[in-house]
GUFI-539519 format. One line per 10 residues: number of its first residue (from 1); for each residue x negated, y, z negated of C-alpha. Coordinates in pm, 1 decimal. Last residue first. Example, Ala and Ser with C-alpha at 12.3 -4.5 7.8 and 13.67 -1.06 7.14 Angstrom:
# GUFI-539519
2 = -1367.0 -106.0 -714.0; -1230.0 -450.0 -780.0
//
This chain:
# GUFI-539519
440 = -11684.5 9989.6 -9751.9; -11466.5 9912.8 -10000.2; -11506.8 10235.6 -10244.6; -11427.6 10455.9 -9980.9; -11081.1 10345.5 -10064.2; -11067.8 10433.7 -10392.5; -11278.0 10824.7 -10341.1; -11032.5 10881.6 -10085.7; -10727.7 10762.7 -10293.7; -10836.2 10945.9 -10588.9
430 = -10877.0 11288.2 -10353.1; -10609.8 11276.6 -10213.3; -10445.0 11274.8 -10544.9; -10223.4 10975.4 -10597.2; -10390.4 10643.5 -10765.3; -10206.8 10379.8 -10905.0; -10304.7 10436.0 -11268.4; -10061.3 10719.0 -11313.3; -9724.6 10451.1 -11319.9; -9566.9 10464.8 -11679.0
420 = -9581.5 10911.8 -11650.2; -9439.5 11006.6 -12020.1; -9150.8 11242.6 -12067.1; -9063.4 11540.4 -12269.8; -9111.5 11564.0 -12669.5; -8845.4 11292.3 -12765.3; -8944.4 11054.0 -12471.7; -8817.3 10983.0 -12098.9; -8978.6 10727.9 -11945.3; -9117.7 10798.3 -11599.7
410 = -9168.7 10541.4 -11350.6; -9419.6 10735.8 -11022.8; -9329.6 10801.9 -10684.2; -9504.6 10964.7 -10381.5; -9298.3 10962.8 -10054.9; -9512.6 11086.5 -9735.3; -9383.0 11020.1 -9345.2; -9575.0 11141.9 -9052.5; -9397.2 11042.7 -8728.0; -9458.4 11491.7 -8597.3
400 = -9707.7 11669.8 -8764.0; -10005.2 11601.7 -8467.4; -9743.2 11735.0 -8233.2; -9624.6 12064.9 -8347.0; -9229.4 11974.4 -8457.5; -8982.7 12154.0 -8206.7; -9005.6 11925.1 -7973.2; -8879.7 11655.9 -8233.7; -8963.3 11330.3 -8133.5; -9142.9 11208.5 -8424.1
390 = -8901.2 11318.9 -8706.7; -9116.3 11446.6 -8986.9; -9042.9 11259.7 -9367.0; -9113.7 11438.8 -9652.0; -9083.2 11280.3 -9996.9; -9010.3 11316.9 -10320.0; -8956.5 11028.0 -10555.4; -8955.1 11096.1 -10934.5; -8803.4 10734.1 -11112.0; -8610.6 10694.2 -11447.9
380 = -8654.6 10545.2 -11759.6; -8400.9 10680.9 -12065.0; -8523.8 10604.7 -12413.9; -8507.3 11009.7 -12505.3; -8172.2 11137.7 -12343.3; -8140.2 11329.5 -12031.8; -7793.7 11516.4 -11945.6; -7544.0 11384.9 -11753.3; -7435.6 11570.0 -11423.3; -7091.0 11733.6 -11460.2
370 = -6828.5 11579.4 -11222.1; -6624.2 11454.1 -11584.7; -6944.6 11293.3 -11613.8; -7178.2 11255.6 -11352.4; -7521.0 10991.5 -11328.9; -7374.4 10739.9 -11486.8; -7615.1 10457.1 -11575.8; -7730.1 10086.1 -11421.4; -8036.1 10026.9 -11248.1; -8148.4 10089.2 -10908.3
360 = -8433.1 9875.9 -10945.5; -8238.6 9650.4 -11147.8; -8326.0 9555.1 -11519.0; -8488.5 9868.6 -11555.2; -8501.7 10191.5 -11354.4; -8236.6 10499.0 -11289.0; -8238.4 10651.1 -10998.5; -8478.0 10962.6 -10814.7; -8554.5 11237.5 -10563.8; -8229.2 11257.2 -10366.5
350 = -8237.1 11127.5 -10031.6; -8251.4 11322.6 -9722.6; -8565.5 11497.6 -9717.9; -8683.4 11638.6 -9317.2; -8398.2 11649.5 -9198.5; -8207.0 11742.9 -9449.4; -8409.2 12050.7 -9520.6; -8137.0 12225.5 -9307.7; -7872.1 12156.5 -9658.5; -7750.1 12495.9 -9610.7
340 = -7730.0 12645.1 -9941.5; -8099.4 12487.4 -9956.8; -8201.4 12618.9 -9659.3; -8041.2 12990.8 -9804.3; -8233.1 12954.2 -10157.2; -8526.0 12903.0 -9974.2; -8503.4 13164.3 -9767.5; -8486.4 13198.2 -9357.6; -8692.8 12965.5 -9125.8; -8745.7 12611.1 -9108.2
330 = -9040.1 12397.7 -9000.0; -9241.0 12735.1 -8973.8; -9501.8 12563.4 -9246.7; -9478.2 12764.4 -9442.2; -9078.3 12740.4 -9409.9; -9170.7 12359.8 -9508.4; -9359.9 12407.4 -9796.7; -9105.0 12611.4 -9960.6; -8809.0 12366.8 -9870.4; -9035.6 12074.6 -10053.1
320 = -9117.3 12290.0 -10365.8; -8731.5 12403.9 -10408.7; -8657.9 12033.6 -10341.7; -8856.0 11925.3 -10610.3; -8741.8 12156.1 -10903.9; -8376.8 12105.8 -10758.1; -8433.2 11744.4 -10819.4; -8607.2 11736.2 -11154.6; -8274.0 11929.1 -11252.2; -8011.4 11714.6 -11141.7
310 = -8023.8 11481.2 -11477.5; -7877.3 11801.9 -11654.7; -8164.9 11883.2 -11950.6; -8108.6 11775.3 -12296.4; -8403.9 11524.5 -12311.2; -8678.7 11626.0 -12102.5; -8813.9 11635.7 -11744.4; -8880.4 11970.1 -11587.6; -9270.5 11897.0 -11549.6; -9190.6 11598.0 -11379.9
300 = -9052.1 11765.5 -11074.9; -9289.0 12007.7 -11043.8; -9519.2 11748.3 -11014.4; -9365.2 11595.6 -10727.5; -9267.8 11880.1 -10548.0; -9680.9 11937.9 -10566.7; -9753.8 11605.4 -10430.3; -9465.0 11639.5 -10155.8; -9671.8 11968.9 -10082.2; -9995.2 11800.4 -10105.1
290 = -9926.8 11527.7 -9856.0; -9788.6 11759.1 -9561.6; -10109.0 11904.5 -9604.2; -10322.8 11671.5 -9579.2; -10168.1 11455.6 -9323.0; -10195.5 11768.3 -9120.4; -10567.0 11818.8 -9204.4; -10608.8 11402.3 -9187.9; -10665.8 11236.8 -9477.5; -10954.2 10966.9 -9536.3
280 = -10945.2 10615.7 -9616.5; -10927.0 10436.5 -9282.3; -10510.8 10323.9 -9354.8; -10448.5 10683.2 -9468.9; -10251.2 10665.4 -9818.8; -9889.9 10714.2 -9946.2; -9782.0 10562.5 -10275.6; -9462.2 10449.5 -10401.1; -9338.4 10223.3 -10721.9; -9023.4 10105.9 -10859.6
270 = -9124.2 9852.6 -11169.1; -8848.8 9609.8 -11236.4; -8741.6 9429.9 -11573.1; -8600.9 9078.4 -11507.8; -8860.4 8879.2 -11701.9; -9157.6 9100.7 -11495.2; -9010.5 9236.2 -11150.0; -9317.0 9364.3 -10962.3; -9311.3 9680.1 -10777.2; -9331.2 9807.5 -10388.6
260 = -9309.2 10121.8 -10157.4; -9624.8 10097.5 -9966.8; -9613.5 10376.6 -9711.7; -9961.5 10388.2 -9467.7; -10089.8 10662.3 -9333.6; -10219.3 10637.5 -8946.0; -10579.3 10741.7 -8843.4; -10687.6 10372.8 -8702.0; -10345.6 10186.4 -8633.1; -10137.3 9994.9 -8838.6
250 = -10004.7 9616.1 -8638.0; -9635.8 9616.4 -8723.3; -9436.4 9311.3 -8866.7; -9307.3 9485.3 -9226.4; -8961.3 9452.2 -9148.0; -8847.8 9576.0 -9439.8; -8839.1 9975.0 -9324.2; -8570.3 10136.3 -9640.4; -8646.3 10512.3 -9590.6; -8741.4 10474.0 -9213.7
240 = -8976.6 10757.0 -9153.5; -9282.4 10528.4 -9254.2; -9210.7 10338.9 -8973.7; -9398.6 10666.1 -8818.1; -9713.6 10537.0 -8862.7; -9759.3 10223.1 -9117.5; -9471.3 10142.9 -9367.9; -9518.3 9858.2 -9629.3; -9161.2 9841.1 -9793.1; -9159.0 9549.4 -10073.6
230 = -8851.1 9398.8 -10082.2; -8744.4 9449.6 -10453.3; -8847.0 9343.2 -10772.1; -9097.9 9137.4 -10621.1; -9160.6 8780.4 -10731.7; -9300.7 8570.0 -11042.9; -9430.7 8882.8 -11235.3; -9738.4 8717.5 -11397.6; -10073.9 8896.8 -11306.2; -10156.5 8679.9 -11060.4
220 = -9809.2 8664.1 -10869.0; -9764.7 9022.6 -10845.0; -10142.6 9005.5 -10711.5; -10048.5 8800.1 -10466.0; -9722.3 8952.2 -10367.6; -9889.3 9288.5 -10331.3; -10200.3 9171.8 -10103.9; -9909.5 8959.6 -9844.6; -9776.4 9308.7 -9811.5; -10105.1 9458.0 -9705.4
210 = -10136.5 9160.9 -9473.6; -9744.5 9194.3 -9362.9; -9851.6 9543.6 -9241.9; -10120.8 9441.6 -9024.2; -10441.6 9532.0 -9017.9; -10589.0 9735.4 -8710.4; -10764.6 10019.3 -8935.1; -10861.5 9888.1 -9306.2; -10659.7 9870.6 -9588.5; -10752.4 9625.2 -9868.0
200 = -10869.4 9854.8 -10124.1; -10544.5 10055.3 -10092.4; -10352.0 9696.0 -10098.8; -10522.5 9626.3 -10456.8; -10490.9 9985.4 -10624.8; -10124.7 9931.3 -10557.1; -10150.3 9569.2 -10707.9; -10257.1 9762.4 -11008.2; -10054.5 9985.0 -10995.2; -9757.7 9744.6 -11006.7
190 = -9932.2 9544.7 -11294.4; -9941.4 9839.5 -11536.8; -9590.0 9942.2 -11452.4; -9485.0 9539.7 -11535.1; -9636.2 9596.5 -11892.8; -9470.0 9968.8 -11948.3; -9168.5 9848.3 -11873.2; -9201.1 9528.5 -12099.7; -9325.6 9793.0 -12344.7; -9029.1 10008.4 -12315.0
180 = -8800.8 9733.9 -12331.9; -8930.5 9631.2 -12692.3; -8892.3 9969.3 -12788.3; -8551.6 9994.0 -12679.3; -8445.5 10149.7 -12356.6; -8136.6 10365.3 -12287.0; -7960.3 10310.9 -11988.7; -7877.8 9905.7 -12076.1; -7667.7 10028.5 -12380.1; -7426.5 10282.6 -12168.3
170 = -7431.3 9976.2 -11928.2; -7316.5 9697.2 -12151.5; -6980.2 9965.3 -12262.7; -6888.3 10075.3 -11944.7; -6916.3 9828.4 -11755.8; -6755.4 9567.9 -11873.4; -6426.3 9617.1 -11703.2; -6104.2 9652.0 -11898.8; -5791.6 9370.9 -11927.2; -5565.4 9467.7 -12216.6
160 = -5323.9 9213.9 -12363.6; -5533.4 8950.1 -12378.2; -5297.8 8625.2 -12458.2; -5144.1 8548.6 -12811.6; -5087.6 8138.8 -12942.3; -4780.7 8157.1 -13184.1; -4631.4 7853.4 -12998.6; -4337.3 8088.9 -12850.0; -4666.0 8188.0 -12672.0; -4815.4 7852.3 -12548.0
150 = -4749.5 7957.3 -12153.4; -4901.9 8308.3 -12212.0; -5240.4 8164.3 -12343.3; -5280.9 7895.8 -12009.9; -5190.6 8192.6 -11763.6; -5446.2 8408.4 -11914.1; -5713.3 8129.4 -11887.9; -5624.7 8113.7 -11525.6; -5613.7 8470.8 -11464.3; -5951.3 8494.4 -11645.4
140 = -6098.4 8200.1 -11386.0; -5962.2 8362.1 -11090.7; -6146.1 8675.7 -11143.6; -6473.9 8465.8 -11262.0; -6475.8 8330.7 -10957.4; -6408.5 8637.2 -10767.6; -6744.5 8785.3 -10894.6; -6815.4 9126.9 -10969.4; -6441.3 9215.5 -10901.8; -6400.5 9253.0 -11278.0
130 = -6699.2 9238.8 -11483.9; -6572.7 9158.9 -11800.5; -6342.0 9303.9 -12097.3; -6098.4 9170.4 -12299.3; -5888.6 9373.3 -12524.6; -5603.2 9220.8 -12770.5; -5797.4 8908.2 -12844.5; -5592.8 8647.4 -13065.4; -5651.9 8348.2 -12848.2; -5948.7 8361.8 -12631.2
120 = -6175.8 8139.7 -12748.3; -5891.8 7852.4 -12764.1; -5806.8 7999.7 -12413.5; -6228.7 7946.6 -12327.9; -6225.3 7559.0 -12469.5; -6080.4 7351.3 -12181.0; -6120.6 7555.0 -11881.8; -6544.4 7593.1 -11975.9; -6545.6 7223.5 -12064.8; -6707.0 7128.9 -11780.0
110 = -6956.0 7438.1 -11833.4; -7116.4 7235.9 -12165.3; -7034.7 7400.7 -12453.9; -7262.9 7612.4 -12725.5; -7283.8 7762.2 -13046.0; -7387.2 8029.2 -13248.6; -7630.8 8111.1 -13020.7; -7969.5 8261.4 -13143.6; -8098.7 8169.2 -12825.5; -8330.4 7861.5 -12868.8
100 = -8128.8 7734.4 -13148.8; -7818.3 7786.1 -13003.8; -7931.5 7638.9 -12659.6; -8052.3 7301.0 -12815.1; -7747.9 7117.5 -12752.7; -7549.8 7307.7 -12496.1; -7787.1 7242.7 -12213.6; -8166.7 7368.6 -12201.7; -8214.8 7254.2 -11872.0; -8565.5 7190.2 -11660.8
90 = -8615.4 7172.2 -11293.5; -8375.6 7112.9 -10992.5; -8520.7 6700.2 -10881.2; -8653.6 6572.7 -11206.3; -8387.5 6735.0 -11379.4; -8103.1 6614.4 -11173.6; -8220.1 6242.7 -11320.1; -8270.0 6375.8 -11681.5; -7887.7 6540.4 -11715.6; -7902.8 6833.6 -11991.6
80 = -7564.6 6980.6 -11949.6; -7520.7 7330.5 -11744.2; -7402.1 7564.1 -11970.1; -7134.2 7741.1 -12168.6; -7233.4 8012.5 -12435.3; -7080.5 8115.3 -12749.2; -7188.2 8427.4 -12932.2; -6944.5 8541.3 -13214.6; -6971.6 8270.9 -13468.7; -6803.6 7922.5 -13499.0
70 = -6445.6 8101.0 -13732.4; -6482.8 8355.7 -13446.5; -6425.0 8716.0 -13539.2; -6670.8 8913.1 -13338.3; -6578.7 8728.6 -12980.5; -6885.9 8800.0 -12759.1; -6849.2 8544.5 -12464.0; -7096.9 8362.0 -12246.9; -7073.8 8213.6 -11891.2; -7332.5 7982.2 -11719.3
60 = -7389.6 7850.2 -11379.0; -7707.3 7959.0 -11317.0; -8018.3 7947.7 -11600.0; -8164.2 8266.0 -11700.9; -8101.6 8317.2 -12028.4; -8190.9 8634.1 -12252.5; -7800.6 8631.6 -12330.0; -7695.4 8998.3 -12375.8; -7896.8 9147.0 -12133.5; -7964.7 8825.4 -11926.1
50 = -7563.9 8846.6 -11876.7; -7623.7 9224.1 -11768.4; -7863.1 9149.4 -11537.5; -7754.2 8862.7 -11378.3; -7969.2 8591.6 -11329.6; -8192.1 8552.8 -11003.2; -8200.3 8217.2 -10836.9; -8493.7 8181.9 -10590.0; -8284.0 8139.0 -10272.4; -8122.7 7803.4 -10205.5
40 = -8160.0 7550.8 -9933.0; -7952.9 7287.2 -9830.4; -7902.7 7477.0 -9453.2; -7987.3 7782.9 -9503.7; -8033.5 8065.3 -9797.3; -7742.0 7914.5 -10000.5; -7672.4 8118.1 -10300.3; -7680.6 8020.1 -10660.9; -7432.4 8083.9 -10936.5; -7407.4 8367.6 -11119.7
30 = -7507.9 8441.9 -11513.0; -7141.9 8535.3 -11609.7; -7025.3 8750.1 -11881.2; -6703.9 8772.0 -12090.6; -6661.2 9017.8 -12377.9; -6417.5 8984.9 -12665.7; -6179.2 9233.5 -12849.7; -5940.0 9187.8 -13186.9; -6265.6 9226.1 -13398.6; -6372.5 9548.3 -13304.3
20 = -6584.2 9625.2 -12980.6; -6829.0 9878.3 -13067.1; -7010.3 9731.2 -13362.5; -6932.8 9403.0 -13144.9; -7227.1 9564.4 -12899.2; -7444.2 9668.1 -13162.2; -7478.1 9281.0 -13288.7; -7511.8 9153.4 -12922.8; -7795.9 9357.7 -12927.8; -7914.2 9327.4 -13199.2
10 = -7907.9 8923.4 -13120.1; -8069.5 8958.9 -12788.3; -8395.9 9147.9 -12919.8; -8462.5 8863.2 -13159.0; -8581.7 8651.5 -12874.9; -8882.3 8851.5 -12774.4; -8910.8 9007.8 -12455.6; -9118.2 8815.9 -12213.8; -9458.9 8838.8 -12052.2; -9566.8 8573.7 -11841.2
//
């Protein structure tokens, strides 16, 4: 499996304390597992902005950035190594080779967490961590707090300022490094691939949970341990359902199919969609339903670059969209006028993209001061258009109506304009003809 190197954790941490100052410390927790019934767990997933900092993946951990330490600024507690659990949980690094293998500069086991944090602690005039992200960790700060304040005719000083995390780990996380980019770029290249993969496997009368069963394979082949997300594998008008998981229906001969799915590769997540007819060949109305979300698409993309307002890709697919549709005589009136009064919504009611990395939806403002923010080079983000056609409307001509369409792509935004991560899934009709006449 692909993984970042381990040097990228240490700039970062090093950029971070740039920030901080020397009076100020960070707190971050990795999580804790969850039960999924009975004794068992789900697949533990770190979090993202402790994996950030940290590159370790192991629950039950918490590390702080203290610039100032007489030890060293990073110090992490962990799970100790213990051979009998080991045999039956997996693997531990534990405190005693974690520094090395982290670029630590040093490390406690987690029973020692009460113990050794208000030592940590002492002296720090701003502390900041993700408050209300885990009640824990809440409880734990008050705690430590508590501990400081009663030693203070000792000399010992609590945290006088308590700020959440956010906004400093997630102005980082929004724009990508180099290193980033290419771990983007590697778990794009295995998305489309499985993509290409559940096209190829499509035939009339397969099930939905087949074509899903394609994407976890090949996720699995190529490295990415799970999903980044629950894949969404749409067939007929399920495809009208924005977030369909179910993924249990039987897809019939002449219906599209919606595969919204990407591989998570060392907690960076691909976000990808594509929109295909299960027997390999486009209806008229599928057709041209499909071309206008296409062109919105396109549109779209062409508008991204750095210094624009993160609204305009949008409005450059939604003017597309809204256009196709009066051509269609789904709405009437102007463009401008549908817009003004949001009648599209029924047809498009989500906005055409998010930020992507570490989480799907990944971190980044998307208004400041109720202005949206403008692009910067290093920023990945999604284009997602889509149409969706209710399938009892009366007013819909029938063969239109249950036909849902969402094309996205991962776009990185670069210094001249933006770069397309996802173009080897295929998404011109006629690509995905020419693909999936390729099985037969």
């Amino acid at each position: 499996m692909k993984r970042l190197d381990i040097s990228e954790y240490p700039k970062r941490r090093q950029e971070l304390m740039d920030k901080l100052g020397s009076d100020s410390a960070i707190i971050l927790a990795s999580g804790r597992e969850s039960i999924r019934n009975a004794d068992t767990h789900y697949r533990f997933r770190v979090d993202s902005d402790f994996y950030y900092l940290t590159g370790f993946k192991e629950p039950d951990a918490i590390f702080i950035l203290r610039p100032g330490l007489d030890c060293g600024a990073s110090v992490l507690f962990c799970l100790p190594r213990d051979p009998a659990m080991e045999q039956w949980v997996g693997r531990r690094i534990g405190p005693d080779r974690a520094p090395a293998e982290l670029n630590m500069a040093a490390a406690f086991p987690i029973d020692q967490l009460d113990n050794e944090m208000p030592k940590l602690l002492d002296g720090v005039e701003n502390l900041y961590f993700p408050i209300g992200r885990y009640e824990w960790l809440d409880e734990a700060v008050g705690r430590w707090q508590r501990t400081l304040k009663a030693q203070e005719r000792k000399g010992v000083k609590a945290p006088v300022n308590w700020s959440d995390v956010d906004q400093y780990v997630h102005d980082m996380r929004c724009i990508k490094s180099h290193a980033e980019f290419e771990q983007m770029w590697a778990v794009a290249e295995i998305t489309a691939h499985a993509h290409r993969c559940a096209m190829k496997a499509a035939i009339p009368d397969c099930w939905e949970y087949q074509l899903e069963g394609v994407l976890i394979s090949e996720f699995v082949k190529q490295g990415c341990p799970a999903p980044a997300y629950p894949s969404i594998v749409a067939g007929g008008a399920n495809a009208c359902i924005l977030h369909y998981i179910e993924n249990n229906q039987q897809i019939k001969d002449g219906d599209l199919v919606l595969i919204d799915a990407g591989g998570e590769l060392d907690c960076y997540a691909a976000d990808v969609t594509r929109t295909f007819p299960v027997n390999g060949k486009f209806s008229q109305p599928q057709k041209t339903l499909y071309e206008i979300v296409l062109k919105a698409q396109e549109a779209a993309i062409d508008t991204i670059k750095p210094g624009v307002p993160f609204d305009t890709f949008h409005n450059a697919a939604l003017e597309v969209l809204v256009e196709g549709l009066i051509e269609l005589g789904f709405l009437n009136g102007s463009v401008a006028q549908n817009i003004k009064d949001g009648t599209y919504k029924q047809f498009y009611m989500h906005r055409t993209g998010h930020y992507l990395g570490m989480d799907v939806h990944d971190v980044g403002r998307y208004k400041s001061n109720k202005n949206w923010v403008k692009l910067k080079a290093g920023m990945m983000i999604t284009v997602e258009p889509g149409l969706y056609i209710p399938e009892n409307d009366p007013n819909i001509p029938l063969e239109y109506r249950g036909i849902g369409i969402r094309i996205e792509d991962d776009v990185v935004v670069t210094e001249q304009g933006c770069t397309v991560l996802t173009n080897a899934a295929p998404k011109t009709v006629v690509e995905i003809e020419e693909l999936m006449a390729m099985t037969v």
